[in-house]
C-alpha positions, 0 to 999 in steps of 0.5 A, a space after each residue: 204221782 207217788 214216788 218211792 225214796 229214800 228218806 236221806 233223798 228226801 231231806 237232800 231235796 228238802 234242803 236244796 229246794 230251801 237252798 234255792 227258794 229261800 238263799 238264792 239270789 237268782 230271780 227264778 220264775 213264778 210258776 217254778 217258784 210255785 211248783 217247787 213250794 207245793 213239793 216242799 209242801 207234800 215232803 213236809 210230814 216226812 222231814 217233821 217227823 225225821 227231826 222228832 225222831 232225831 231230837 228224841 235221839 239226840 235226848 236219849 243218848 246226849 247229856 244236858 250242858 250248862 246253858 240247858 241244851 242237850 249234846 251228844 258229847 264226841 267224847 262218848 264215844 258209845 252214845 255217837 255210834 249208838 245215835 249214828 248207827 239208830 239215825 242211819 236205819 232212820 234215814 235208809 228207809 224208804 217213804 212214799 211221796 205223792 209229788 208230781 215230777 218236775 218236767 226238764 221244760 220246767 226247770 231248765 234254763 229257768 234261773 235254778 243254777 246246775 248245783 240245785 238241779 243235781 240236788 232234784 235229780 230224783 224228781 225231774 223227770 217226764 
């Protein structure tokens, strides 16, 4: 089924359904397990993409340090809001994802605790 979202929607559901697989201690269910991997899965492509679009960002307004990173200084003041204003069009558009649903059968009760589950709001669903 393909959903239409937001890209911030997207990365907010990518970094809660790592949250939950890879920094939960909670045993959650197989088949859960499974299904929540497939959907970070078929989002993949648009975080990959969001990170090189941010670092080619972060390389045209930063400045390399000493140790060789590049850093957008908070000092330049101009460079942040060009950045934040270029990244916040970025994550306001709206992308296509082909993931089924999540059934509230599925996921309730099934050791995903209630702050993981307002993080995939957008994709529970009948």
């Amino acid at each position: 089924m393909e959903i239409k979202m937001t890209l911030n929607e997207v990365l907010g559901i990518n970094h809660t359904l790592r949250q939950i697989i890879d920094e939960d201690k909670k045993e959650i269910e197989p088949l859960l397990k499974f299904r929540l991997l497939g959907i970070m899965k078929s989002i993949e492509p648009h975080v990959i993409n969001f990170e090189t679009v941010r670092n080619e960002a972060v390389a045209r307004y930063g400045e390399k340090t000493e140790d060789g990173n590049i850093l957008i200084s908070a000092d330049n003041k101009e460079a942040v809001e060009s950045f934040n204003t270029e990244m916040s069009k970025v994550v306001g558009s709206e992308v296509s994802v082909n993931i089924e649903k999540i059934s509230p059968a599925d996921i309730f009760n099934k050791g995903v605790g209630s702050e993981y589950l307002i993080g995939l709001y957008a994709i529970i669903g009948a």
